[in-house]
N, CA, C and O atoms as a CHARMM CRD file, in Angstrom:
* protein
*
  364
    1    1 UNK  N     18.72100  -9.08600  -0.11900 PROA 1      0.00000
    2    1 UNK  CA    20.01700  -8.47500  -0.30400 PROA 1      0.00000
    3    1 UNK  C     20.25200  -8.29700  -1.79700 PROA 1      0.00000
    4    1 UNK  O     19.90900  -9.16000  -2.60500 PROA 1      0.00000
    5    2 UNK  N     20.99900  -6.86200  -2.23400 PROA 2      0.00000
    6    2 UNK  CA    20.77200  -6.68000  -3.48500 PROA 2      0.00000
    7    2 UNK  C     22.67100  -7.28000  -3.74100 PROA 2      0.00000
    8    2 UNK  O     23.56700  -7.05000  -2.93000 PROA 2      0.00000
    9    3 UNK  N     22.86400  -8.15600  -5.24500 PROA 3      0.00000
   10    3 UNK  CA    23.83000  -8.55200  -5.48200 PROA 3      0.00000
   11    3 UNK  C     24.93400  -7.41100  -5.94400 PROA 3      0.00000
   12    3 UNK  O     24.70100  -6.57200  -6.81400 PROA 3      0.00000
   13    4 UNK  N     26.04100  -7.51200  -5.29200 PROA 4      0.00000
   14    4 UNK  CA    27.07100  -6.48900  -5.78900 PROA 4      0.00000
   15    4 UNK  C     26.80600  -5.91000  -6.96400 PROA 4      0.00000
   16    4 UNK  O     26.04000  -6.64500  -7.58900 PROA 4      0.00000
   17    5 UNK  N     27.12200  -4.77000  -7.67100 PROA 5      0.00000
   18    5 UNK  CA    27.09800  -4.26400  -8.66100 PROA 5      0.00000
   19    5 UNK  C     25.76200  -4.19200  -9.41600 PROA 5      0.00000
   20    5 UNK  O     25.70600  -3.82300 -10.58900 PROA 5      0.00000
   21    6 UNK  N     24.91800  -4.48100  -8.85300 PROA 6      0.00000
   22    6 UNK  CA    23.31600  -4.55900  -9.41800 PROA 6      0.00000
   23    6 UNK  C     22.30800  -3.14000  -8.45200 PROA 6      0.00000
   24    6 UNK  O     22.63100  -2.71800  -7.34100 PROA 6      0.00000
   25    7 UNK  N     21.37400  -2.76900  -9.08400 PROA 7      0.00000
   26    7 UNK  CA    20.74900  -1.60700  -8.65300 PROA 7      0.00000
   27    7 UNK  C     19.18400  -2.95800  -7.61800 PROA 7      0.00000
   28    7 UNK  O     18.53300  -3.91400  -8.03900 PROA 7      0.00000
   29    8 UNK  N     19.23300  -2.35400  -6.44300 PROA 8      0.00000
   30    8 UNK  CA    18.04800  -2.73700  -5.76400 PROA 8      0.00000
   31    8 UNK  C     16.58700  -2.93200  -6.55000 PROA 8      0.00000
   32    8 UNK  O     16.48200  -2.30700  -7.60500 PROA 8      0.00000
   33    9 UNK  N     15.95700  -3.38200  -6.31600 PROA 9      0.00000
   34    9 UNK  CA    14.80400  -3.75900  -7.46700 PROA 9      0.00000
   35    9 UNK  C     13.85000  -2.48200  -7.08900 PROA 9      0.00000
   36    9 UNK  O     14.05400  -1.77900  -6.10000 PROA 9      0.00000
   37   10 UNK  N     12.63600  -2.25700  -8.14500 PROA 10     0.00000
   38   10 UNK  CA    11.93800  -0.85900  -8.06000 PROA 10     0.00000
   39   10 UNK  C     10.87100  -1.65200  -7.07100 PROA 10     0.00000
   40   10 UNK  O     10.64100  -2.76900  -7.53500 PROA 10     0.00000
   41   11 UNK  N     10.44000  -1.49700  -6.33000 PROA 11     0.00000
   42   11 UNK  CA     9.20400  -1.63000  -6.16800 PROA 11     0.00000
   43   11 UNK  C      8.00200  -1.71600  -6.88100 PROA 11     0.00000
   44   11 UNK  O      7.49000  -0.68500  -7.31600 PROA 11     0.00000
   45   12 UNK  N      7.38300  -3.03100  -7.09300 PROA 12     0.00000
   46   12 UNK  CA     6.19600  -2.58700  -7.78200 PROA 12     0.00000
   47   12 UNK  C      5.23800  -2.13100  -7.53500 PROA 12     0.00000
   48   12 UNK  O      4.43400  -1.79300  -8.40400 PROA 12     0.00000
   49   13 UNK  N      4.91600  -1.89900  -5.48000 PROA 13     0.00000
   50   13 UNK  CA     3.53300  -0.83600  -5.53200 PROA 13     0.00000
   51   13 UNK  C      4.59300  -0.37200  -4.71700 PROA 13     0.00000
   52   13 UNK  O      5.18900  -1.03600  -3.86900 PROA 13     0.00000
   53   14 UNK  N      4.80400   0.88000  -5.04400 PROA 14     0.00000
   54   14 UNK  CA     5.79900   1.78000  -3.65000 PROA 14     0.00000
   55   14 UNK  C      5.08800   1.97800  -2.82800 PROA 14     0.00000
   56   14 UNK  O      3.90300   2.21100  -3.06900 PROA 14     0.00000
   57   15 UNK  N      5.68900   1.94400  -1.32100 PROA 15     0.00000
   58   15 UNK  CA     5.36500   1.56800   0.25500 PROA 15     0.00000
   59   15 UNK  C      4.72000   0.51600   0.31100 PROA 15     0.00000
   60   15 UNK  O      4.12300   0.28600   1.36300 PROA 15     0.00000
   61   16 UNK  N      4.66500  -0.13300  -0.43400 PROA 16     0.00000
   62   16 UNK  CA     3.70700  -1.79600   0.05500 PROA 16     0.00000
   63   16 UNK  C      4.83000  -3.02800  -0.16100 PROA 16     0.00000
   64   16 UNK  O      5.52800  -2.65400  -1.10400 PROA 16     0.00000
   65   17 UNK  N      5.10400  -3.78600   0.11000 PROA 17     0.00000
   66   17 UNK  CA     6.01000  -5.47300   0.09300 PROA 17     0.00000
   67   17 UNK  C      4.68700  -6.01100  -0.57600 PROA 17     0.00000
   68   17 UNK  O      3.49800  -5.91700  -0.27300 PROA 17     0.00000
   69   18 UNK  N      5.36100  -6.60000  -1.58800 PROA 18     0.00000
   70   18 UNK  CA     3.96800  -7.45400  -2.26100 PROA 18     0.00000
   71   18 UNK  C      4.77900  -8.97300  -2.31800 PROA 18     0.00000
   72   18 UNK  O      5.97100  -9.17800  -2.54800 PROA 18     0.00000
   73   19 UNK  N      3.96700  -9.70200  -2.09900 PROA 19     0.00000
   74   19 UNK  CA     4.59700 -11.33600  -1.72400 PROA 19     0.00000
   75   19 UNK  C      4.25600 -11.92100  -2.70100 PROA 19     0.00000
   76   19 UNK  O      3.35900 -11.18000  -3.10400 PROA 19     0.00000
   77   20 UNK  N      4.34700 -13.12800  -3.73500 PROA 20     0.00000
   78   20 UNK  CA     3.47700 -14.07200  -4.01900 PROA 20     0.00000
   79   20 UNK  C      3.34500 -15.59500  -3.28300 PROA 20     0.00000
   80   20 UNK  O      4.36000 -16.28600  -3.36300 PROA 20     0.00000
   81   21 UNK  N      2.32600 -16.10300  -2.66200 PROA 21     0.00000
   82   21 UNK  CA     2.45800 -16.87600  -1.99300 PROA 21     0.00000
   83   21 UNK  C      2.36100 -18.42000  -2.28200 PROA 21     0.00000
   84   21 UNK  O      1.82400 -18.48300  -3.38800 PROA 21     0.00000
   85   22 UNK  N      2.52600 -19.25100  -1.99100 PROA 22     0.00000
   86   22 UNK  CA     3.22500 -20.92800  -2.87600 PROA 22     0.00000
   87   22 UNK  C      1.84500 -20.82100  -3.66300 PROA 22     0.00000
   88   22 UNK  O      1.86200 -20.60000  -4.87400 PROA 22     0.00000
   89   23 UNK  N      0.79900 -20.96000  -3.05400 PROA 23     0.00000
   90   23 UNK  CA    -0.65500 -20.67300  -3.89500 PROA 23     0.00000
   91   23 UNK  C     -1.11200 -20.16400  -4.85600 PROA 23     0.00000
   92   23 UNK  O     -2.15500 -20.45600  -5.44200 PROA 23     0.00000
   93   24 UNK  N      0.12300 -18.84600  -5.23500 PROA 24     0.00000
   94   24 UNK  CA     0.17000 -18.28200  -6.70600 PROA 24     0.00000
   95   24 UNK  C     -1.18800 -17.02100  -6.32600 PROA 24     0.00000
   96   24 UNK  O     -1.97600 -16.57700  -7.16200 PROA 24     0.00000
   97   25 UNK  N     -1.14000 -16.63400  -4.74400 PROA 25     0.00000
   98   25 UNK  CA    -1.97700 -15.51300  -4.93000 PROA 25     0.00000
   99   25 UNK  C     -0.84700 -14.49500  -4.08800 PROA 25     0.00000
  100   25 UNK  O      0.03000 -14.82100  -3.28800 PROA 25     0.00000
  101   26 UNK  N     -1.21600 -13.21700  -4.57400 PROA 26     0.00000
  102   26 UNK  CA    -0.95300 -11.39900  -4.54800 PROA 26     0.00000
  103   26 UNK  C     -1.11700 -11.63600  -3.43300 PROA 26     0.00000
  104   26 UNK  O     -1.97400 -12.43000  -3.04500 PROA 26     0.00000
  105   27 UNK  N     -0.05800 -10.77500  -2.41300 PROA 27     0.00000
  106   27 UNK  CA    -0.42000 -10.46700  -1.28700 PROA 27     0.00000
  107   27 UNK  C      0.97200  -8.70000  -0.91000 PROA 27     0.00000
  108   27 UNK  O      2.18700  -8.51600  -0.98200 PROA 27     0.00000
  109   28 UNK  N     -0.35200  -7.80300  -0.50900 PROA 28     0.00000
  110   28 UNK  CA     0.64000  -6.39600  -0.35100 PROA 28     0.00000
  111   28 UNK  C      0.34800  -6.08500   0.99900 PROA 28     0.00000
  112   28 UNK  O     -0.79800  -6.17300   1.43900 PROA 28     0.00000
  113   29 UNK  N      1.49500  -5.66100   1.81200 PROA 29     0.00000
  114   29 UNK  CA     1.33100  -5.18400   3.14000 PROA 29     0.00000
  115   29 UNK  C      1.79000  -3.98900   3.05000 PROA 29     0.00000
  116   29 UNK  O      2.58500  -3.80600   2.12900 PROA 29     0.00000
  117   30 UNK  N      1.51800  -3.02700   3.78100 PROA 30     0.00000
  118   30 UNK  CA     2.47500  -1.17400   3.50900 PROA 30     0.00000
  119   30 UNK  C      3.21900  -1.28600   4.93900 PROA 30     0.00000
  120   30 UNK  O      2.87300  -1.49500   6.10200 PROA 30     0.00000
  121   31 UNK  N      4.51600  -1.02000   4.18900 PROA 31     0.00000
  122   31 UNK  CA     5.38600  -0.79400   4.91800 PROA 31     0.00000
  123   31 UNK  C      5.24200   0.25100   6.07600 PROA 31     0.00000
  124   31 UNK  O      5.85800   0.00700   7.11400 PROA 31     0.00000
  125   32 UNK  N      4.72700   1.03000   6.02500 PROA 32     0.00000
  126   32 UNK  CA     4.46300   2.12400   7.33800 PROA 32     0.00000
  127   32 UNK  C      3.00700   1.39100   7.37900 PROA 32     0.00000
  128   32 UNK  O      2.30300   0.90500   6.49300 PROA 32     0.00000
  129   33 UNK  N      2.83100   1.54800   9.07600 PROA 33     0.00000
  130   33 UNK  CA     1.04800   0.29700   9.23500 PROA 33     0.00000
  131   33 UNK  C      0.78500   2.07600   9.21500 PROA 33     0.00000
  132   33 UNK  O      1.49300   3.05200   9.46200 PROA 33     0.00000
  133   34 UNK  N     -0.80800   1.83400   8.72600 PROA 34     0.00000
  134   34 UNK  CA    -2.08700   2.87900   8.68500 PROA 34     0.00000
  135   34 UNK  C     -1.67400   3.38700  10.76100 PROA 34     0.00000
  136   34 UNK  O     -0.92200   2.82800  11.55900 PROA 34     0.00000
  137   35 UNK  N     -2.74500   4.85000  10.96200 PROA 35     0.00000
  138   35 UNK  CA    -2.69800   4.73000  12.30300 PROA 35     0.00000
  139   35 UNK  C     -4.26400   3.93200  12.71300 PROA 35     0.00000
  140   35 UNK  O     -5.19900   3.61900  11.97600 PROA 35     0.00000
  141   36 UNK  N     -4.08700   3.78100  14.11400 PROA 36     0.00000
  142   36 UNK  CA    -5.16700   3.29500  14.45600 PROA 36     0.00000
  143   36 UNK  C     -6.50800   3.88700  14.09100 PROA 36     0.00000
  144   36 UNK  O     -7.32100   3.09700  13.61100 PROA 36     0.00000
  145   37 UNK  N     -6.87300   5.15500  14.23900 PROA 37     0.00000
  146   37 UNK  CA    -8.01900   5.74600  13.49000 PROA 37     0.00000
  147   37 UNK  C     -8.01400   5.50200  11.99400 PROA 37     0.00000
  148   37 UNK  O     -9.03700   5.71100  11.34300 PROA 37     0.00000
  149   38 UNK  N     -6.74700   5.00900  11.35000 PROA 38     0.00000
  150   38 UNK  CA    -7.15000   4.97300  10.21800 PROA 38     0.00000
  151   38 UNK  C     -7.43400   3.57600   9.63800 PROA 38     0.00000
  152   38 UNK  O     -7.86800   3.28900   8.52200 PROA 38     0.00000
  153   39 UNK  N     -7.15200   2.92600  10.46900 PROA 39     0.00000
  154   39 UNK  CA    -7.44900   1.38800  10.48600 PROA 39     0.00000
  155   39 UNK  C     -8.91400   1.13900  11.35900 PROA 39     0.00000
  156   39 UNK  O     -9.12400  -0.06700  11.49000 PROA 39     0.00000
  157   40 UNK  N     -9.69800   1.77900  11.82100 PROA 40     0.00000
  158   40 UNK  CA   -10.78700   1.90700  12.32900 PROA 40     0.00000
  159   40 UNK  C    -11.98600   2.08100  11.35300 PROA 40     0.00000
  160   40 UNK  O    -13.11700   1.59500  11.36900 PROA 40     0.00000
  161   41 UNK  N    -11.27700   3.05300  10.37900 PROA 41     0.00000
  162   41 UNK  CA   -12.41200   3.41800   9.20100 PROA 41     0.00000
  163   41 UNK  C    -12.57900   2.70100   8.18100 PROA 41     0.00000
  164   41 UNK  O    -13.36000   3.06600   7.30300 PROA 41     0.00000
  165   42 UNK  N    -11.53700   0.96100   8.03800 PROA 42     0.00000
  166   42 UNK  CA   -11.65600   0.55000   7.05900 PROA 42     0.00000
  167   42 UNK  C    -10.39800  -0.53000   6.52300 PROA 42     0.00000
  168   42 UNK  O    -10.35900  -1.71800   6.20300 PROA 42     0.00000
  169   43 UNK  N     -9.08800   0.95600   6.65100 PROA 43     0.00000
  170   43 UNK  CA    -8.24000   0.67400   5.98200 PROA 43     0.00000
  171   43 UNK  C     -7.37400  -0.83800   6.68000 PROA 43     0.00000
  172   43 UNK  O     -7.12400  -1.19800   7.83000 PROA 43     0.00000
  173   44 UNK  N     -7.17700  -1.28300   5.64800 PROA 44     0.00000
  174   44 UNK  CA    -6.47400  -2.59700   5.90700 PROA 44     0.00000
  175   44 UNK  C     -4.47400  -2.40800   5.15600 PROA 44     0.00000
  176   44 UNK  O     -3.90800  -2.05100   4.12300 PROA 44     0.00000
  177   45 UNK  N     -4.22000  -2.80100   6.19000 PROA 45     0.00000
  178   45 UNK  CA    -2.79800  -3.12600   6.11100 PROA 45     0.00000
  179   45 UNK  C     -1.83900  -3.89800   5.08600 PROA 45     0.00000
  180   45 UNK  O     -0.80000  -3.51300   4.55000 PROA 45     0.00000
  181   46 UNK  N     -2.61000  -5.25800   4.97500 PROA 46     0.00000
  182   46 UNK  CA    -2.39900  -6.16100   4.24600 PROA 46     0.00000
  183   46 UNK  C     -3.89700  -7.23800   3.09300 PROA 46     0.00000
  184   46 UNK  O     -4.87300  -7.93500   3.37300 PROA 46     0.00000
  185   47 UNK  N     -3.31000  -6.82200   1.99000 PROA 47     0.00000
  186   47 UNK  CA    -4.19700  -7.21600   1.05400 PROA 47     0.00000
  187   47 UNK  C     -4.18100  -7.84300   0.05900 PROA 47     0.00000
  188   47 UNK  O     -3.08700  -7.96700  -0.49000 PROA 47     0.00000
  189   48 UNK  N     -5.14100  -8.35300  -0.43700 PROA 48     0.00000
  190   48 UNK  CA    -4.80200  -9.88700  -1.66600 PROA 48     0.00000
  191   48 UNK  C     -5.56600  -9.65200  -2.30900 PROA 48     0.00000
  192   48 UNK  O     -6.49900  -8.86300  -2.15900 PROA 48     0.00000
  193   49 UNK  N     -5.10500 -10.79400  -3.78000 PROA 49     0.00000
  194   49 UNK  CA    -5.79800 -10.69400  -5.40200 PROA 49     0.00000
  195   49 UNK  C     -5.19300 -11.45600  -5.39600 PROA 49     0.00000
  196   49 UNK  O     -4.29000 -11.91200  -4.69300 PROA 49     0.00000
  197   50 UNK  N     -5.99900 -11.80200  -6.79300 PROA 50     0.00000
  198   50 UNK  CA    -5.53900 -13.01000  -7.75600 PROA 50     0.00000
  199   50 UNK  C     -4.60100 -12.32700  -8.76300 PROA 50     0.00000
  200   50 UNK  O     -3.73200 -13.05100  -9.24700 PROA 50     0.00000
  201   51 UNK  N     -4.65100 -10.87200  -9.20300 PROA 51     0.00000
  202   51 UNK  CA    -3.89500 -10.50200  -9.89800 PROA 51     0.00000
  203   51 UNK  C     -3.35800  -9.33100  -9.92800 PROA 51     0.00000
  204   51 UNK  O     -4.09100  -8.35400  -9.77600 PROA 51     0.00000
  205   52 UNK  N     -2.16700  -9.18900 -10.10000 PROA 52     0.00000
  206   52 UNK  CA    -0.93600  -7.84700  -9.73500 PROA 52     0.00000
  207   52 UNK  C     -1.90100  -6.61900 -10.11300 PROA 52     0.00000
  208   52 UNK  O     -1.71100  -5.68300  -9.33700 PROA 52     0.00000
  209   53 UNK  N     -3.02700  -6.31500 -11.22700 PROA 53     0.00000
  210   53 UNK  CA    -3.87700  -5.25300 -11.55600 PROA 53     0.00000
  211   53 UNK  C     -4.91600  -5.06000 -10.08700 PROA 53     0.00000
  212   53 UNK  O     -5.13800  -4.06600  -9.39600 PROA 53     0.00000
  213   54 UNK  N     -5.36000  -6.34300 -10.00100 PROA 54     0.00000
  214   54 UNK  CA    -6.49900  -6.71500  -8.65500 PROA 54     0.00000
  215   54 UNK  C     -5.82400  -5.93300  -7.66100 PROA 54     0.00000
  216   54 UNK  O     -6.22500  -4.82100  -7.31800 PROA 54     0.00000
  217   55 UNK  N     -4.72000  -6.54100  -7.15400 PROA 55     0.00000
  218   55 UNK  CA    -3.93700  -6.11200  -6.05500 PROA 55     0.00000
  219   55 UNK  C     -3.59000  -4.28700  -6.23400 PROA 55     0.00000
  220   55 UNK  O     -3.85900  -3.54200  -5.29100 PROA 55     0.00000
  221   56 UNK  N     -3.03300  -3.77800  -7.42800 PROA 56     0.00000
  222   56 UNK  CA    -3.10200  -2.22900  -6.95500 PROA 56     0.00000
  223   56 UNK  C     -4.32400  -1.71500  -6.71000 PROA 56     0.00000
  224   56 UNK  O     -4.49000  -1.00300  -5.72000 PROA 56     0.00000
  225   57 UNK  N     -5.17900  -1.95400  -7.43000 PROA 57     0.00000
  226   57 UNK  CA    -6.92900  -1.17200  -7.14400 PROA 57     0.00000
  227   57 UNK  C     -7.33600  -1.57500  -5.83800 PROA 57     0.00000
  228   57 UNK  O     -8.30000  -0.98400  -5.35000 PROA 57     0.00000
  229   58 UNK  N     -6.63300  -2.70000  -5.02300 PROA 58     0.00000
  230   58 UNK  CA    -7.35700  -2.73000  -3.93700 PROA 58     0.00000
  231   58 UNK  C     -6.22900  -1.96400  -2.83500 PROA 58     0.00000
  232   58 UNK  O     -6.64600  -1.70200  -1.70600 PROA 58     0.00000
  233   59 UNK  N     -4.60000  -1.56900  -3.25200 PROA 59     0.00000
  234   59 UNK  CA    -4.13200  -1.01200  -2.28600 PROA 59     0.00000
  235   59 UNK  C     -4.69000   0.52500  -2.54900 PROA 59     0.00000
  236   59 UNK  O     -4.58900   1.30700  -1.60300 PROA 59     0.00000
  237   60 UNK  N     -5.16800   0.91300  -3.56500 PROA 60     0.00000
  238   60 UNK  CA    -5.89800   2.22800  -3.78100 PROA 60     0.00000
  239   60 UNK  C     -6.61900   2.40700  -2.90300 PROA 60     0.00000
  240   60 UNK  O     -6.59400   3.40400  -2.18100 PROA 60     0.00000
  241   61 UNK  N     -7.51700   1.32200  -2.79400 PROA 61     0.00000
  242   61 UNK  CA    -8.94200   1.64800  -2.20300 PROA 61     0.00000
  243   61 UNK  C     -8.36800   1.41100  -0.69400 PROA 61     0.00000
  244   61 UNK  O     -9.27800   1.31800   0.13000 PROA 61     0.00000
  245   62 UNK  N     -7.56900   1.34000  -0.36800 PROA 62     0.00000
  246   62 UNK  CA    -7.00800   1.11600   1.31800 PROA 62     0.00000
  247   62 UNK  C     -6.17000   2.26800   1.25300 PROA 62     0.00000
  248   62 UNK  O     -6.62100   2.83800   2.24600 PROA 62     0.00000
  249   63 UNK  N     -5.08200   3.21500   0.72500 PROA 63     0.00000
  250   63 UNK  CA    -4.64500   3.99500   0.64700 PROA 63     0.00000
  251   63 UNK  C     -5.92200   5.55600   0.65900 PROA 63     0.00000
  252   63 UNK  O     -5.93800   6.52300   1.42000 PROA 63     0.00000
  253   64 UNK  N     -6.73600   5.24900  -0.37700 PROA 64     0.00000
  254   64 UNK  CA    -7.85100   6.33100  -0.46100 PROA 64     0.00000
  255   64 UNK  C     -9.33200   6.49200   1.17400 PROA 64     0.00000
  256   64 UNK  O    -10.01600   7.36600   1.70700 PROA 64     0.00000
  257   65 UNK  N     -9.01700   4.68300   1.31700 PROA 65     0.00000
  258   65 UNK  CA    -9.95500   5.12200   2.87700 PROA 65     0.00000
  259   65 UNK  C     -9.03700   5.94600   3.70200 PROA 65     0.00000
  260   65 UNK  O     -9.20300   7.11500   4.05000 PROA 65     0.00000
  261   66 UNK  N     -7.88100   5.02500   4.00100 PROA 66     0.00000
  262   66 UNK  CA    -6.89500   5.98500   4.92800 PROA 66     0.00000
  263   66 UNK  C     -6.87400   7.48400   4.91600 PROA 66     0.00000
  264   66 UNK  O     -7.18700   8.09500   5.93700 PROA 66     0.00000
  265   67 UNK  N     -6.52800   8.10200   3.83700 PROA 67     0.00000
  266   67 UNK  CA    -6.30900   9.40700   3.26100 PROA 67     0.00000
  267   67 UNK  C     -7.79100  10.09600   3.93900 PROA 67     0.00000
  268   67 UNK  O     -7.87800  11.02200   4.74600 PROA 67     0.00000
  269   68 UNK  N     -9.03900   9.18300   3.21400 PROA 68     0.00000
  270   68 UNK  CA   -10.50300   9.96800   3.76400 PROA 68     0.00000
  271   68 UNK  C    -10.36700  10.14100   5.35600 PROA 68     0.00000
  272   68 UNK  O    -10.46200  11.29700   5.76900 PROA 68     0.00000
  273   69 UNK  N    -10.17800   9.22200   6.19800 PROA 69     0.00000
  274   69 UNK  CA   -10.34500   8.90300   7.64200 PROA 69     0.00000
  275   69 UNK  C     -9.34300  10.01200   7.93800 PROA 69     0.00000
  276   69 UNK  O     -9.84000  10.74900   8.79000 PROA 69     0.00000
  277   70 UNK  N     -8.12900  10.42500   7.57300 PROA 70     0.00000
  278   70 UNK  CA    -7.14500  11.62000   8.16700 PROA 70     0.00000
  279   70 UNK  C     -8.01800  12.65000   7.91000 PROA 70     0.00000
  280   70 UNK  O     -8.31800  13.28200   8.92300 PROA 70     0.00000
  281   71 UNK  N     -8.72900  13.17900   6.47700 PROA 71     0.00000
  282   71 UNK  CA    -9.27800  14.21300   6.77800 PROA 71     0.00000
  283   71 UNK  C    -10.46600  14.23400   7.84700 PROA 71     0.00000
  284   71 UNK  O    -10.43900  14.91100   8.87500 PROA 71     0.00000
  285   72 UNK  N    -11.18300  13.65800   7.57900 PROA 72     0.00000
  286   72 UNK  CA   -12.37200  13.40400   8.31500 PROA 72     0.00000
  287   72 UNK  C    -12.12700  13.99700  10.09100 PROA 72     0.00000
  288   72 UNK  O    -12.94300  14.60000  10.78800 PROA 72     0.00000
  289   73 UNK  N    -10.55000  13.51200  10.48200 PROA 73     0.00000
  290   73 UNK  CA   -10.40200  13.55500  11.93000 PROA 73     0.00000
  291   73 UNK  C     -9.53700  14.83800  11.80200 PROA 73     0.00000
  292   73 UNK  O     -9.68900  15.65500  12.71000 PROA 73     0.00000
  293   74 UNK  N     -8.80700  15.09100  10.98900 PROA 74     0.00000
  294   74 UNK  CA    -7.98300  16.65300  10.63800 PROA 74     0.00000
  295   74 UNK  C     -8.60400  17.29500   9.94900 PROA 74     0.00000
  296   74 UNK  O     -7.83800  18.25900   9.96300 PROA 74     0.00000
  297   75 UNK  N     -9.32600  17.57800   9.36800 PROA 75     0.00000
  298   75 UNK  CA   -10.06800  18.26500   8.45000 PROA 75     0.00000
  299   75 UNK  C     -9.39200  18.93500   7.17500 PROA 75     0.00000
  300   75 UNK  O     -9.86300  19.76000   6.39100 PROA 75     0.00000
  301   76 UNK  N     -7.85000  18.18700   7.21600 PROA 76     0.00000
  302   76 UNK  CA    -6.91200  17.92700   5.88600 PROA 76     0.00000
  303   76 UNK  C     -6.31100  16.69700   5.79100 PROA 76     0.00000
  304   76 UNK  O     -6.16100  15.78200   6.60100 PROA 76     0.00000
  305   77 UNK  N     -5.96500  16.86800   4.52900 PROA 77     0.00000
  306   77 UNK  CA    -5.09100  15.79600   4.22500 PROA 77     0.00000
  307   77 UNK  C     -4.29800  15.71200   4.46700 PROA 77     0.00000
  308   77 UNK  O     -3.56500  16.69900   4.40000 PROA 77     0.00000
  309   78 UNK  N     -3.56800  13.90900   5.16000 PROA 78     0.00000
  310   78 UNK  CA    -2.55400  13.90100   5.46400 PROA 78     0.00000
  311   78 UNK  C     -1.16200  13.90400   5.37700 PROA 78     0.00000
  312   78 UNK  O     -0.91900  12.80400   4.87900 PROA 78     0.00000
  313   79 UNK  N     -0.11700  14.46900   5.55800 PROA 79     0.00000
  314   79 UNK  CA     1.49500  14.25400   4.78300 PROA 79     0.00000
  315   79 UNK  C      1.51000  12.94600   4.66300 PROA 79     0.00000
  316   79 UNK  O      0.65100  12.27000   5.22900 PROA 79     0.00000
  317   80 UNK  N      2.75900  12.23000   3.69800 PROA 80     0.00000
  318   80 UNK  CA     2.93900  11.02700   3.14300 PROA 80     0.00000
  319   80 UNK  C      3.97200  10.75700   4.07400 PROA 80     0.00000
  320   80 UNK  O      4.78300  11.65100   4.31600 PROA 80     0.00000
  321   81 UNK  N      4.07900   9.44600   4.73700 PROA 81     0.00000
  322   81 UNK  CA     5.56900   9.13200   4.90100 PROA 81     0.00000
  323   81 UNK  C      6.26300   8.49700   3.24000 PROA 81     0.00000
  324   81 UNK  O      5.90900   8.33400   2.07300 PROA 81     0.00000
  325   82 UNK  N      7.57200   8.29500   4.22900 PROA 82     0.00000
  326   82 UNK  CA     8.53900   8.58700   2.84800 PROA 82     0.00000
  327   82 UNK  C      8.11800   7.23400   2.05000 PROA 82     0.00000
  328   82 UNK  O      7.41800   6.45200   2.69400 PROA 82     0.00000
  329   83 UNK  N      8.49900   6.83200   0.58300 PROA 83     0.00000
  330   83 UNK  CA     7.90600   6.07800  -0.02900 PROA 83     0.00000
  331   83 UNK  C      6.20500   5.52500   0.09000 PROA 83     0.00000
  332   83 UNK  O      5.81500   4.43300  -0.32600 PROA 83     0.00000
  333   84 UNK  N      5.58700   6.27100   0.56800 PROA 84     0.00000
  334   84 UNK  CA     4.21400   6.00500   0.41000 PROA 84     0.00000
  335   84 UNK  C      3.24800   6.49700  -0.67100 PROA 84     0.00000
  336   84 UNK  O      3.66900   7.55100  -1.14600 PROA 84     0.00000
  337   85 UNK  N      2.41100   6.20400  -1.07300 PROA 85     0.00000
  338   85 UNK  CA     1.34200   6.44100  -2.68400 PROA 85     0.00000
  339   85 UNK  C      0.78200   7.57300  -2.36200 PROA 85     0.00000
  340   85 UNK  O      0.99100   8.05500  -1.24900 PROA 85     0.00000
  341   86 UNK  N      0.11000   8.08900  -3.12600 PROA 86     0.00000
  342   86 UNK  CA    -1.15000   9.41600  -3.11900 PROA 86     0.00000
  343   86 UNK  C     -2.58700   8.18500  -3.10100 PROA 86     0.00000
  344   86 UNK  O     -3.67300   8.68900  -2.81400 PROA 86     0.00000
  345   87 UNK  N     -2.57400   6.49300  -3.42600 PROA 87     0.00000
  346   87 UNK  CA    -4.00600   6.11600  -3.32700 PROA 87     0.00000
  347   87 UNK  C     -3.73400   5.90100  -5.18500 PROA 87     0.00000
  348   87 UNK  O     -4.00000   4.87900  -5.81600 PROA 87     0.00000
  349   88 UNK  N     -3.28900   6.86800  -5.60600 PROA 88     0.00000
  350   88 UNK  CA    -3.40200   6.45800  -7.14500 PROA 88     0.00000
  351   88 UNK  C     -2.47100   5.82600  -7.84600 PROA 88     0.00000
  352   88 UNK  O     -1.33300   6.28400  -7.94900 PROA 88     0.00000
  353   89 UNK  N     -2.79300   4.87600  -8.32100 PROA 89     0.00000
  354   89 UNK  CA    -1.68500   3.83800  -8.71800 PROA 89     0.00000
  355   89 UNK  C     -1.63600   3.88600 -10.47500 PROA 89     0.00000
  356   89 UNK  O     -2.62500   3.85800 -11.20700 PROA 89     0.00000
  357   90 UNK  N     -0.16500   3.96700 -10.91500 PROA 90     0.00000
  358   90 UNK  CA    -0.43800   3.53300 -12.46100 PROA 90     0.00000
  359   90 UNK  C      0.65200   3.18100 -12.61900 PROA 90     0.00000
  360   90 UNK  O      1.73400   3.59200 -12.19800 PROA 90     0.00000
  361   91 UNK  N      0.14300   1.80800 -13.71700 PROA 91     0.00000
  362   91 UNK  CA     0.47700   0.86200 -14.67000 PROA 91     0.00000
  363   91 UNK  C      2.19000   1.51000 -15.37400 PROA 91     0.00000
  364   91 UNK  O      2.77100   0.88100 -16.25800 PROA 91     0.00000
């Protein structure tokens, strides 16, 4: 809950919830789950690092399988739902 008079926090990977867990490791889940074909080819839902840099390059590389697996089965690329990445993440 965001406190009266304060702006909601930015997201730091948009469409993903990134946790840190008592263990002091990264953990990002995307808010919209992959579809099943696209979770077939690879892509994982929820993902971990040791460090906030670790953690975007690996929601890349789960964002960029996804993206491959839509064309692959559409033979385009797929629309974004709303707040979701292109796969390319920057700093």
């Amino acid at each position: 809950m965001t406190p009266p008079g304060t702006s909601p926090p930015v997201p730091v990977i948009p469409g993903w919830r990134v946790i840190l867990s008592d263990k002091g490791r990264l953990w990002a889940s995307r808010v919209v789950p992959f579809t099943d074909a696209q979770l077939g080819t690879g892509a994982g839902r929820t993902v971990d690092a040791d460090t906030l840099d670790e953690l975007r390059a690996e929601v890349a590389r789960q964002e960029e399988a996804a993206e491959q697996a839509a064309v692959q089965a559409n033979g385009r690329a797929p629309g974004k739902a709303a707040g979701q990445t292109s796969g390319r993440v920057t700093t």
